[in-house]
DSSP file (Angstrom, degrees, kcal/mol; ACC not computed):
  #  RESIDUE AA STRUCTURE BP1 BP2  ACC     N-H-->O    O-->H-N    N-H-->O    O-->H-N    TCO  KAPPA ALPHA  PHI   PSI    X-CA   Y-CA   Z-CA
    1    1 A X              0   0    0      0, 0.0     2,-0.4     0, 0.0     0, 0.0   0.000 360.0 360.0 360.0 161.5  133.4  112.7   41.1
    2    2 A X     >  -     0   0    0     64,-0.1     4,-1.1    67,-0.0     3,-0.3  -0.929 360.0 -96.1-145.8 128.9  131.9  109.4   39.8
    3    3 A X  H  > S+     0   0    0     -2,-0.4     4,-1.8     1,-0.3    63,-0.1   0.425 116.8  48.2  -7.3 -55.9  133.5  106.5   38.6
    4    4 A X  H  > S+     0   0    0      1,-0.2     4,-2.1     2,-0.2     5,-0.5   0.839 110.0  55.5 -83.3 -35.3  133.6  106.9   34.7
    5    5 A X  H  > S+     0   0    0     61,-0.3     4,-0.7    -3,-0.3    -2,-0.2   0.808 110.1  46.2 -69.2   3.3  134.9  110.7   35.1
    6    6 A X  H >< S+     0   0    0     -4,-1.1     3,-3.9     2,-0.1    -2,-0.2   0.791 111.3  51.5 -79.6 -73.9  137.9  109.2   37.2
    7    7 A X  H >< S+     0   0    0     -4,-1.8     3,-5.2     1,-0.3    -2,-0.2   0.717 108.0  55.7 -17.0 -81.1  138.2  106.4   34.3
    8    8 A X  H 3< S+     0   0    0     -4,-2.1    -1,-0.3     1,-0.3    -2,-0.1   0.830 111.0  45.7 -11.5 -59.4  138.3  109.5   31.7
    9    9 A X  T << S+     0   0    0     -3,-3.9     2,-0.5    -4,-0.7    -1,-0.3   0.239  89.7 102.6-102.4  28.4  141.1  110.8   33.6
   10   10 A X  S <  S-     0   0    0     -3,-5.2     5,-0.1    -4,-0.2    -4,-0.0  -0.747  80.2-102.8 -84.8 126.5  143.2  107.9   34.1
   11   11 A X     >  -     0   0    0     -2,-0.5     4,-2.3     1,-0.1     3,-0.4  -0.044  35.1-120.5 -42.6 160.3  146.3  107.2   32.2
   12   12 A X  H  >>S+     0   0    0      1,-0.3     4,-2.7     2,-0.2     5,-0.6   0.987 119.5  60.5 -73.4 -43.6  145.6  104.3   29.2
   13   13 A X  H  >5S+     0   0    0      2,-0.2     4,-1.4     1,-0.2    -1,-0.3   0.729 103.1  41.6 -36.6 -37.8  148.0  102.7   30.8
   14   14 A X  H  >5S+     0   0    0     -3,-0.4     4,-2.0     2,-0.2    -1,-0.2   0.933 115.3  59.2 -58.0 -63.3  146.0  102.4   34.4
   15   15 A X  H >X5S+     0   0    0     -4,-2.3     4,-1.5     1,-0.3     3,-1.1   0.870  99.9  46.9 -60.2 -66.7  143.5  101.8   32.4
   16   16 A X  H 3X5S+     0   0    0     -4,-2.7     4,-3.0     1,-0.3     5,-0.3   0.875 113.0  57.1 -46.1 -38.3  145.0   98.5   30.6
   17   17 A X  H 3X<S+     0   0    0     -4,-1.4     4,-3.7    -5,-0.6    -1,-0.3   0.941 102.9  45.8 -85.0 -15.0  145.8   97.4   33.8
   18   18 A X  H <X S+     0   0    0     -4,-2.0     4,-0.7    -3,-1.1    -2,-0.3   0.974 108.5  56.2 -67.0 -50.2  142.7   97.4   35.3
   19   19 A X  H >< S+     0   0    0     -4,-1.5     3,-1.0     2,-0.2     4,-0.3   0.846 111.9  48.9 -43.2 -63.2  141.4   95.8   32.3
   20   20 A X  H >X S+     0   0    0     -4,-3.0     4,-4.3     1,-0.3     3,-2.2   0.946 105.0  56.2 -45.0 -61.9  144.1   93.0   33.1
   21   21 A X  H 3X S+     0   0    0     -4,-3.7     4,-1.6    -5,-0.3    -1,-0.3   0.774 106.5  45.8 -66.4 -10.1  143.5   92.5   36.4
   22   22 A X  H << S+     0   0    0     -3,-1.0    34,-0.3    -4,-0.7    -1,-0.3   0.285 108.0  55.0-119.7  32.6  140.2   91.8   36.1
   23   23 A X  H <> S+     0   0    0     -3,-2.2     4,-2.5    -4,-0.3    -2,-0.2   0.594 106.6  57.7 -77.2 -55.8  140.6   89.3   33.2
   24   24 A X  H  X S+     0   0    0     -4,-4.3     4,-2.0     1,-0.2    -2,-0.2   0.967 109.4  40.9 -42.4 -59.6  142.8   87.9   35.6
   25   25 A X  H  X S+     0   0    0     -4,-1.6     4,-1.3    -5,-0.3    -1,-0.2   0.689 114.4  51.9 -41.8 -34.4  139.9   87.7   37.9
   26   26 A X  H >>>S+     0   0    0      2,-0.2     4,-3.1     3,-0.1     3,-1.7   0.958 110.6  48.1 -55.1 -98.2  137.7   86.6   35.3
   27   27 A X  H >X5S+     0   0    0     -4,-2.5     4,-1.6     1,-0.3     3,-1.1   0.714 112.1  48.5  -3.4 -87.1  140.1   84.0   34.4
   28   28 A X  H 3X5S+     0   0    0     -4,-2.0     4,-1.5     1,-0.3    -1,-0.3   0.664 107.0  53.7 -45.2 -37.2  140.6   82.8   38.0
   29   29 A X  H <X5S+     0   0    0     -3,-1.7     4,-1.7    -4,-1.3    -1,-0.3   0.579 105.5  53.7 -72.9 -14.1  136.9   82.6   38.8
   30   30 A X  H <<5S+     0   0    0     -4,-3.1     4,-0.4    -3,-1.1    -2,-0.2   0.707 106.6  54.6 -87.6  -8.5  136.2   80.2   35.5
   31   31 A X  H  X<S+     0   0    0     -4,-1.6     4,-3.0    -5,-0.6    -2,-0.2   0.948 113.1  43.9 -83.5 -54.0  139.1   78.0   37.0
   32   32 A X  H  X S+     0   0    0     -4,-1.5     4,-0.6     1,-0.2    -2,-0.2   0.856 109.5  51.2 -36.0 -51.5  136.7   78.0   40.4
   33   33 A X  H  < S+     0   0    0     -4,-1.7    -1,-0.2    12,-0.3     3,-0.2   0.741 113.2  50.0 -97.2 -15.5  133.5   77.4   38.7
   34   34 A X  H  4 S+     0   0    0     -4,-0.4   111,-0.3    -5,-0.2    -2,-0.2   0.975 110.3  52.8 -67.8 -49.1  135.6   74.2   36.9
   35   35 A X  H  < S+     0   0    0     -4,-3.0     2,-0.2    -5,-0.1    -2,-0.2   0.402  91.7  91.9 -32.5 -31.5  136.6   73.1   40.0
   36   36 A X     <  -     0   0    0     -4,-0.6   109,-0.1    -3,-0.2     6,-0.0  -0.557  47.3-169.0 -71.5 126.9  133.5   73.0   41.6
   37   37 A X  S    S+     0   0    0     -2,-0.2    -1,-0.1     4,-0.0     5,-0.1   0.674  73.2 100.5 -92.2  -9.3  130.7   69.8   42.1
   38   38 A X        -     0   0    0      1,-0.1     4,-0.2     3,-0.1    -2,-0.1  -0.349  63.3-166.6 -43.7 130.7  128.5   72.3   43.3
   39   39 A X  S  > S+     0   0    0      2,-0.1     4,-0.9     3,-0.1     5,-0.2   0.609  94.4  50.6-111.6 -18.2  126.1   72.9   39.8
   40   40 A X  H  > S+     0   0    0      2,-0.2     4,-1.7     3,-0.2    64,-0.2   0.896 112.9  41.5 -77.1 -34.0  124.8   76.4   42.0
   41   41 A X  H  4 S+     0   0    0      2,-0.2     4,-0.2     1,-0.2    -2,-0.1   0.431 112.6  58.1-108.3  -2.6  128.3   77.5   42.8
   42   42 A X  H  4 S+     0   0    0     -4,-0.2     4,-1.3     3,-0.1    -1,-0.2   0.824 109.0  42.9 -70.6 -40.7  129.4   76.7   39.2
   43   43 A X  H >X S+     0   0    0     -4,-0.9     3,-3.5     2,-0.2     4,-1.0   0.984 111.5  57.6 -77.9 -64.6  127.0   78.8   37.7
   44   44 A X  T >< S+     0   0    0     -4,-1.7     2,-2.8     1,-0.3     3,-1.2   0.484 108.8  42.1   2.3-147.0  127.8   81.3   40.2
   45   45 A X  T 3> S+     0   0    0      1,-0.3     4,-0.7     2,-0.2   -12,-0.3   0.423 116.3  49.0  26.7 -36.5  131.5   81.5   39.5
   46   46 A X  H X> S+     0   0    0     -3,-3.5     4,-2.5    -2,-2.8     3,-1.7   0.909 110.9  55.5 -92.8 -57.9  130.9   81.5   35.7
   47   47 A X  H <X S+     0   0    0     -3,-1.2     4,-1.3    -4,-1.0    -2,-0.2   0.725 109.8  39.5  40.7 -83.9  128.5   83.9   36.3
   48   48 A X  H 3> S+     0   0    0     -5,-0.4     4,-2.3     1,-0.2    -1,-0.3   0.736 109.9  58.4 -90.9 -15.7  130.5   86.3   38.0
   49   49 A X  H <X S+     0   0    0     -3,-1.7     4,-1.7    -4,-0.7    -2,-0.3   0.888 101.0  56.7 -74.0 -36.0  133.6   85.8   35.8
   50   50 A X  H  X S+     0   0    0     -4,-2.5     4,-1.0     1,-0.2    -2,-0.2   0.866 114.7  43.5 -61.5 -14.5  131.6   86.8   32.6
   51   51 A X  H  X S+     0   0    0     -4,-1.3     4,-2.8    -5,-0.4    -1,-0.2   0.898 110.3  46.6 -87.9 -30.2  130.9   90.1   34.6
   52   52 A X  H >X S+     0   0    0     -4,-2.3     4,-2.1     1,-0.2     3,-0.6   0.973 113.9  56.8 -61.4 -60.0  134.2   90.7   36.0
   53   53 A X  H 3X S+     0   0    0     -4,-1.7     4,-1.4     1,-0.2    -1,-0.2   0.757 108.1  51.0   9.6 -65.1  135.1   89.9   31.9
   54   54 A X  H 3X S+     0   0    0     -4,-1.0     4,-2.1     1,-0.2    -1,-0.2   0.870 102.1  56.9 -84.0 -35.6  132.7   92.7   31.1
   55   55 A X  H <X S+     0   0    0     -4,-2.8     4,-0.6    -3,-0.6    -1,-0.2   0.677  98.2  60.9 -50.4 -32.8  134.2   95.2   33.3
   56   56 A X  H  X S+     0   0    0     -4,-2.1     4,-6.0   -34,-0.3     3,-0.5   0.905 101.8  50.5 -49.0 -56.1  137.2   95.0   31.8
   57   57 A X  H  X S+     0   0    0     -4,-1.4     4,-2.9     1,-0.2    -2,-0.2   0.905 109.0  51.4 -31.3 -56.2  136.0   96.0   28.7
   58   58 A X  H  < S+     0   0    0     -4,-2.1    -1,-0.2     1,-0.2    -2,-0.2   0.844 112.8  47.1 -66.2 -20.6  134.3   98.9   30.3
   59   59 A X  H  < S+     0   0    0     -4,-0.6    -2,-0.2    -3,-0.5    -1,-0.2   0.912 112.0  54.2 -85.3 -40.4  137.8  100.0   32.1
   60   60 A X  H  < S+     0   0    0     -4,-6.0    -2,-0.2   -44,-0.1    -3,-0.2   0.989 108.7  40.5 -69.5 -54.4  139.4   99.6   29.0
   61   61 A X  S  < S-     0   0    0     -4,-2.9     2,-0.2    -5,-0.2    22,-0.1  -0.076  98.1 -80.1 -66.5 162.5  137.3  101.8   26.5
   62   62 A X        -     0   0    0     20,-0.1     2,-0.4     1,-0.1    -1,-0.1  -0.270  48.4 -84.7-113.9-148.0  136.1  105.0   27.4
   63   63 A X        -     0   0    0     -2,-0.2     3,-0.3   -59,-0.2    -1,-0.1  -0.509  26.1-153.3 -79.9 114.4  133.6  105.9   29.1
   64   64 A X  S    S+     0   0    0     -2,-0.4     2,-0.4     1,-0.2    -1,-0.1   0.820  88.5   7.1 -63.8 -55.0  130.4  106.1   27.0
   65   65 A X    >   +     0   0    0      1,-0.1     3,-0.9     3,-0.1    -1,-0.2  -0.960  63.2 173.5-124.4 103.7  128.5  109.1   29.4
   66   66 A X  T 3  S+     0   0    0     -2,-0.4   -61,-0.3    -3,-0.3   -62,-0.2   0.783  79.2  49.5 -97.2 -18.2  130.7  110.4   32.1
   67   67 A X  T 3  S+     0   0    0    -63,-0.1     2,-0.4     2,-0.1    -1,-0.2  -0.038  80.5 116.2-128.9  55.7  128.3  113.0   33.1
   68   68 A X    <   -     0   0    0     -3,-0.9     2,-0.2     1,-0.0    -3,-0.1  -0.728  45.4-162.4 -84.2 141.1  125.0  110.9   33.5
   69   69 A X        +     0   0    0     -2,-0.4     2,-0.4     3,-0.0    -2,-0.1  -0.590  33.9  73.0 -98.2 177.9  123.6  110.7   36.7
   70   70 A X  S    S-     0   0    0     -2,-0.2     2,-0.5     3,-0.0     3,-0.1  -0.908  80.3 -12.7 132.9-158.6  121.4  108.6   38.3
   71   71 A X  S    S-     0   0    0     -2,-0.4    -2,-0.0     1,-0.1     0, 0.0  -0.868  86.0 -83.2 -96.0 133.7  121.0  105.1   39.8
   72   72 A X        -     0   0    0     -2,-0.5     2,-0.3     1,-0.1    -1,-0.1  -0.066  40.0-136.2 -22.8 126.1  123.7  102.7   38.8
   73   73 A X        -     0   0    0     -3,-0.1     2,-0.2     1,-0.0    -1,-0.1  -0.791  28.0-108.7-102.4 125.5  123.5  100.9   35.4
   74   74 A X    >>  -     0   0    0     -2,-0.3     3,-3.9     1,-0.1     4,-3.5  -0.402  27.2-111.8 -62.8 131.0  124.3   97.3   35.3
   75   75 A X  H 3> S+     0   0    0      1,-0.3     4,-2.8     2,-0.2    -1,-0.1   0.895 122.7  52.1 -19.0 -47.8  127.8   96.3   33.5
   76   76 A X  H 34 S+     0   0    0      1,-0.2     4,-0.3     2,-0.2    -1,-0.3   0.619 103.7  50.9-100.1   2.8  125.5   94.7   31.0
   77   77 A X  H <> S+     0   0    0     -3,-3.9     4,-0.6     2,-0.1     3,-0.5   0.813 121.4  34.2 -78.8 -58.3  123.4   97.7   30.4
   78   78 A X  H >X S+     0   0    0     -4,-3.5     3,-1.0     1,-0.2     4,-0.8   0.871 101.0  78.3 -63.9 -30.2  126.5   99.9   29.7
   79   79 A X  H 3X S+     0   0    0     -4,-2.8     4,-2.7    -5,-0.4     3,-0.4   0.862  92.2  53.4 -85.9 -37.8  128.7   96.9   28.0
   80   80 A X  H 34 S+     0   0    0     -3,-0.5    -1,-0.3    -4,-0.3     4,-0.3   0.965 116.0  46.5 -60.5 -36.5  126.5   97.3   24.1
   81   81 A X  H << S+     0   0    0     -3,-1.0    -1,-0.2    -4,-0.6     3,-0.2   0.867 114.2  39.9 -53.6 -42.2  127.5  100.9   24.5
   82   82 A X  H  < S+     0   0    0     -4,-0.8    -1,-0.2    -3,-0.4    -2,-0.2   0.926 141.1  12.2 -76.1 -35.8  131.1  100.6   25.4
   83   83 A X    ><  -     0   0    0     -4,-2.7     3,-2.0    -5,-0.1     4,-0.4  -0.686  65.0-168.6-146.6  80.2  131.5   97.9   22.9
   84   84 A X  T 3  S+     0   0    0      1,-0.3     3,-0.4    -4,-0.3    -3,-0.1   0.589  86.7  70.3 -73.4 -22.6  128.3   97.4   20.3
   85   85 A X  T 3  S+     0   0    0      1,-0.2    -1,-0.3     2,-0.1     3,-0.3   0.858  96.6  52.4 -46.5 -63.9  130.1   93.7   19.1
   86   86 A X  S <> S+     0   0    0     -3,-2.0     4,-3.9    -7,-0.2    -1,-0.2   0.310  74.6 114.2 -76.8  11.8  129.1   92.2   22.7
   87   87 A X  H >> S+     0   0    0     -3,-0.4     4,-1.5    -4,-0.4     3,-0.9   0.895  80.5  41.5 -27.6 -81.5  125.3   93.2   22.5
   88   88 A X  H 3> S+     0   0    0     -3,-0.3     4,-1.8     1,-0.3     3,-0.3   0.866 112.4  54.7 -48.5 -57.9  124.2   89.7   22.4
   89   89 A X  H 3> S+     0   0    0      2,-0.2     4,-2.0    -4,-0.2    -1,-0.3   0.860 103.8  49.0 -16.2 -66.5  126.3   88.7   24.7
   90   90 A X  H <X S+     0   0    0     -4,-3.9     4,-3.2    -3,-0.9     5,-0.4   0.907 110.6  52.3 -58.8 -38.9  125.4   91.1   27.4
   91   91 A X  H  X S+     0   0    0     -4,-1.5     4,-0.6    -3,-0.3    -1,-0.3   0.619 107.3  54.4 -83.4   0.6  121.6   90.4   27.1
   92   92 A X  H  X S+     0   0    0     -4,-1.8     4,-0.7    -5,-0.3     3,-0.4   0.834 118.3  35.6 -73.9 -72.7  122.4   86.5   27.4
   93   93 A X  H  X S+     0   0    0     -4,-2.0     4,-1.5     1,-0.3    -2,-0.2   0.627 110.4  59.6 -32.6 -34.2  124.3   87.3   30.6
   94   94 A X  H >< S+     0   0    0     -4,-3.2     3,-1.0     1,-0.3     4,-0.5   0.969 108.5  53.2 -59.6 -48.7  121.7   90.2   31.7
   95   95 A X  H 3< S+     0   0    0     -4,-0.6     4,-0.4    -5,-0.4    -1,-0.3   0.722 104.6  56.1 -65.6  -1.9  119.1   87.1   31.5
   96   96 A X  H 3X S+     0   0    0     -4,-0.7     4,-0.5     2,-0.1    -1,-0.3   0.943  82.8  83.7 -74.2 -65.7  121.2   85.1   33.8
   97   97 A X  H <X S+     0   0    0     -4,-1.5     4,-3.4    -3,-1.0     5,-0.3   0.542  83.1  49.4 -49.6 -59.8  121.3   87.2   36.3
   98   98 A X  H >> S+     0   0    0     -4,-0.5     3,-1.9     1,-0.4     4,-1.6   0.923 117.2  49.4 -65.6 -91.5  117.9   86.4   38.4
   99   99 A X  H 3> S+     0   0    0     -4,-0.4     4,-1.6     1,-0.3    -1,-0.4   0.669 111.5  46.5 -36.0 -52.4  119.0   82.8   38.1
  100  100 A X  H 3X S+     0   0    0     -4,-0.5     4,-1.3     1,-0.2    -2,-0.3   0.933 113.3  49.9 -58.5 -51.3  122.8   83.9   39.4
  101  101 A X  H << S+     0   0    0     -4,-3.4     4,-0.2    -3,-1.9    -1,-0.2   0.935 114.4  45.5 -70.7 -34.0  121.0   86.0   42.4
  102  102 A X  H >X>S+     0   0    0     -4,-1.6     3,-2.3    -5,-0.3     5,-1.3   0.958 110.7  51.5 -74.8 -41.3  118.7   82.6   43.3
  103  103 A X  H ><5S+     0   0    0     -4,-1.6     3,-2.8     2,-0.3     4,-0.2   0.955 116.1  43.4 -22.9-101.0  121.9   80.1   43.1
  104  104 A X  T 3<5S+     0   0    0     -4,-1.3    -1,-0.2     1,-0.3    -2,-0.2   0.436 110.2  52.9 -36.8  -6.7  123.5   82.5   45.5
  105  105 A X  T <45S-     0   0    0     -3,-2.3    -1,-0.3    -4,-0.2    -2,-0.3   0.699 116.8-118.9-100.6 -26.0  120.2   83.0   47.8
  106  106 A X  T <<5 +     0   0    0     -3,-2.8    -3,-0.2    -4,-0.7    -2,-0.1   0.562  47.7 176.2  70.9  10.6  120.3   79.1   48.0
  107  107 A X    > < -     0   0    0     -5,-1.3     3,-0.9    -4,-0.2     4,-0.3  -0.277  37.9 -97.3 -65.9 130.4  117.2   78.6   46.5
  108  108 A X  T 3  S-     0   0    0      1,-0.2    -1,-0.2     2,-0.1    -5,-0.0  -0.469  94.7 -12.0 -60.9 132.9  116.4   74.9   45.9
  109  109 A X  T 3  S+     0   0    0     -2,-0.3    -1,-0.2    -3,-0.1     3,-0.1   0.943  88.1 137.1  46.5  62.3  117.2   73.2   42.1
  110  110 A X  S <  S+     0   0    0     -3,-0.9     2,-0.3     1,-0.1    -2,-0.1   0.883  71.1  36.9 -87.7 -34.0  117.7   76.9   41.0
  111  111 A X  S    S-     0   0    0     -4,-0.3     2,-0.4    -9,-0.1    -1,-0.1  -0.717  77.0-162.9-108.4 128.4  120.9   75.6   38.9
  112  112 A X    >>  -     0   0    0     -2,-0.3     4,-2.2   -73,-0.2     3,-1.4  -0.964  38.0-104.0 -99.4 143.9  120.6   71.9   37.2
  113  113 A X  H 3> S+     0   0    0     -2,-0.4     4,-2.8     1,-0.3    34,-0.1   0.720 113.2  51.2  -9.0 -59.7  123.8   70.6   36.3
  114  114 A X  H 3> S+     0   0    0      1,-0.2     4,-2.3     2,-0.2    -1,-0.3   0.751 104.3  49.0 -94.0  -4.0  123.6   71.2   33.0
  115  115 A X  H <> S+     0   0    0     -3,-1.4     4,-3.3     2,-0.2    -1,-0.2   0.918 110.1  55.0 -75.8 -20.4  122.7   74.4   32.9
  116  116 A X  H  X S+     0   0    0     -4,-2.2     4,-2.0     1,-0.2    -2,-0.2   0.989 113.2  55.1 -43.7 -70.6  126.0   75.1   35.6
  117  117 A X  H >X S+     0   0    0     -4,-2.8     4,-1.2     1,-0.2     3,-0.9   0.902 106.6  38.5 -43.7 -62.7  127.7   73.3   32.8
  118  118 A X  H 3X S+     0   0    0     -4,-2.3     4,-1.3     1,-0.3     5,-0.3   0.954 115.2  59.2 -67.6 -53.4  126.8   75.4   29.5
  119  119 A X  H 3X S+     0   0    0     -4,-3.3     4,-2.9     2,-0.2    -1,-0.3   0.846 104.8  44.4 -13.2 -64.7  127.2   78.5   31.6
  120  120 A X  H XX S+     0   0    0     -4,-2.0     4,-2.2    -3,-0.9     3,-1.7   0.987 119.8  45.5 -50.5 -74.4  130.8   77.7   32.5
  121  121 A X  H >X S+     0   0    0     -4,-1.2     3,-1.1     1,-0.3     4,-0.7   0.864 115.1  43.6 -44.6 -70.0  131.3   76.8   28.8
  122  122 A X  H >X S+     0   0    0     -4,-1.3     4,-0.7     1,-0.2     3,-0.6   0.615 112.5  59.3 -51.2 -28.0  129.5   79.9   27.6
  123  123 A X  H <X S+     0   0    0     -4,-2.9     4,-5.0    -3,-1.7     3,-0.4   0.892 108.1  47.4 -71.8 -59.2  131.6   82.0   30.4
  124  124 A X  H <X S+     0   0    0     -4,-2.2     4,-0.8    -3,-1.1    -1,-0.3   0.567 103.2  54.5 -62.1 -14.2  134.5   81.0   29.0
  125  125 A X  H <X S+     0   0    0     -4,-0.7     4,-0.6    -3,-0.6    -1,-0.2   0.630 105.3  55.5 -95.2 -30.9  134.0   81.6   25.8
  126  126 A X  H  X S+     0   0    0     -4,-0.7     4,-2.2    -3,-0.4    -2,-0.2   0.961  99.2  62.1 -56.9 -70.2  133.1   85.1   26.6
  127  127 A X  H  X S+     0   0    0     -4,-5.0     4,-2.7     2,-0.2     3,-0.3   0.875 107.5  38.1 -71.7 -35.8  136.1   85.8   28.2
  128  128 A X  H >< S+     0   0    0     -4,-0.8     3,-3.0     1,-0.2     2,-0.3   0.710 110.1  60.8 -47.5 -98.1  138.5   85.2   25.3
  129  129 A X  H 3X S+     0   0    0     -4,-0.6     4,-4.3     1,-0.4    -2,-0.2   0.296 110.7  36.9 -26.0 -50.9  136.2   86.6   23.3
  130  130 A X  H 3X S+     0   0    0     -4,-2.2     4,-2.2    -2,-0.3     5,-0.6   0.952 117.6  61.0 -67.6 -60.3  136.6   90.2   25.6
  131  131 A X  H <X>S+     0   0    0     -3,-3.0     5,-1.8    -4,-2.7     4,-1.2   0.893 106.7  38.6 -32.3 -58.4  140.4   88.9   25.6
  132  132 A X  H >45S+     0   0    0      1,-0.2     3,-3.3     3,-0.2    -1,-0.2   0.979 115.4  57.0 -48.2 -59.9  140.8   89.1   21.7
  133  133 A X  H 3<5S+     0   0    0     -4,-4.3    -1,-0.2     1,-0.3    -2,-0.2   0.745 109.4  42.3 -48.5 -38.1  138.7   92.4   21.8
  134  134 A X  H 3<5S-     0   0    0     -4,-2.2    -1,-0.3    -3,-0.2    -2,-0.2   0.511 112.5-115.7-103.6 -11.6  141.2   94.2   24.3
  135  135 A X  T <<5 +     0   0    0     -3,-3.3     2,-0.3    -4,-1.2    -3,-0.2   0.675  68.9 137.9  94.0 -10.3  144.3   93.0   22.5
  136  136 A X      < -     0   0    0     -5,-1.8     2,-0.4    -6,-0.3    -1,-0.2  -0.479  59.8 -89.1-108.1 166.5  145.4   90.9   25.5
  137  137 A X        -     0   0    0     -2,-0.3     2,-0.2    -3,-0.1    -1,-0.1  -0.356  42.2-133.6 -52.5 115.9  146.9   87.7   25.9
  138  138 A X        -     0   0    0     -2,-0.4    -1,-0.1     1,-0.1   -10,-0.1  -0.638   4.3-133.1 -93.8 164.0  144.6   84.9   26.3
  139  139 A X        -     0   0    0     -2,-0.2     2,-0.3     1,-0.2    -1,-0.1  -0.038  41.4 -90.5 -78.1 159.6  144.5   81.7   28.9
  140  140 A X        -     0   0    0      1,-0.1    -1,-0.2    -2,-0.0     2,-0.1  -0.708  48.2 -89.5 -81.7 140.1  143.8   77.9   27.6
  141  141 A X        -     0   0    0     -2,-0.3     2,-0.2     1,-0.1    -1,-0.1  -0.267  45.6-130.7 -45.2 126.2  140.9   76.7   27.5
  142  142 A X        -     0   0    0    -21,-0.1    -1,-0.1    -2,-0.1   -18,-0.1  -0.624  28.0 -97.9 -96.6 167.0  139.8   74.9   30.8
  143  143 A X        -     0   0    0     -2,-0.2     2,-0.4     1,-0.1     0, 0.0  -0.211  34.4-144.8 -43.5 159.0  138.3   71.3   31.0
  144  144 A X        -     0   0    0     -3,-0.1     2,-0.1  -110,-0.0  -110,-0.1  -0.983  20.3-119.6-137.7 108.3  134.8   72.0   31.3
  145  145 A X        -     0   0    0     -2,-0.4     2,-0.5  -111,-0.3  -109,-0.0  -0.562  16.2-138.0 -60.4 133.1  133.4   69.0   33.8
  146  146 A X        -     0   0    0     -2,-0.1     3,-0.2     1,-0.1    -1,-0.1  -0.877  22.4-176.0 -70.4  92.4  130.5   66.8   31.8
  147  147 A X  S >  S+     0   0    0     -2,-0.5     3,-1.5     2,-0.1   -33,-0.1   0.731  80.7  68.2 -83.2 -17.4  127.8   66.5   35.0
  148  148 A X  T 3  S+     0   0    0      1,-0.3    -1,-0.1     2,-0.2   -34,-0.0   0.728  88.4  53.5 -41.6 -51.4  126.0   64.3   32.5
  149  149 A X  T 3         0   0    0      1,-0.2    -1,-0.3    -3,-0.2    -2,-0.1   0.261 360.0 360.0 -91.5  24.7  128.4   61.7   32.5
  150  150 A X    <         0   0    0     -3,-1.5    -1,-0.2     0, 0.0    -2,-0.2   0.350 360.0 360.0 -82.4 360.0  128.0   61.5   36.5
């Protein structure tokens, strides 16, 4: 049985809370990537909260094709389907990605500061953005570190 046909057949409730916890996760990783002087393991970290972000989405709604097969479709392939509002969105992130995978290989000056930075902002911005859609409570806005003014 495959992921989305479980989803299908989850209570909404289950569902909402999956959608919570990984807002929460979301959440918690943009708090990480603030935290950070690292400008590779910011972007990281924002990174990977706009996806957990997007996953929520997909647990909350339902499941666009529950009986495709096939090779696994990235979150940000499925997310214009689940939710047609975060299109743009999804392809900024999809385009991220290759930069996220070199930051995490360690790849020298894959990240500059500021782009770690506007990520993180943009990251955040996302995730309310999913918050409002779903109906749930959103977090304050975190500090967003200025590498500029270092």
């Amino acid at each position: 049985m495959s992921v989305t046909t479980t989803l299908r057949h989850l209570p909404a409730r289950r569902v909402a809370h999956s959608a919570g916890s990984l807002l929460h996760a979301a959440r918690q990783g943009l708090a990480e990537a603030a935290e950070t002087s690292r400008p590779e393991l910011r972007y990281v970290a924002a990174h990977l909260a706009a996806l957990r972000a997007a996953a929520a989405v997909l647990a909350a709604k339902e499941p666009v094709d529950a009986t495709r097969r096939g090779r696994p479709r990235s979150v940000w392939v499925l997310l214009p389907a689940a939710d047609p509002t975060l299109r743009e969105w999804a392809a900024f992130f999809a385009a991220g990605a290759d930069k996220r995978a070199a930051a995490e290989a360690g790849l020298p000056r894959a990240v500059t500061p500021f782009e770690a930075d506007e990520l993180l902002h943009d990251a955040e911005v996302f995730v309310s953005l999913v918050e409002e859609t779903l109906g749930l409570p959103g977090q304050p806005t975190l500090p967003i570190p200025d590498s500029r003014a270092s």
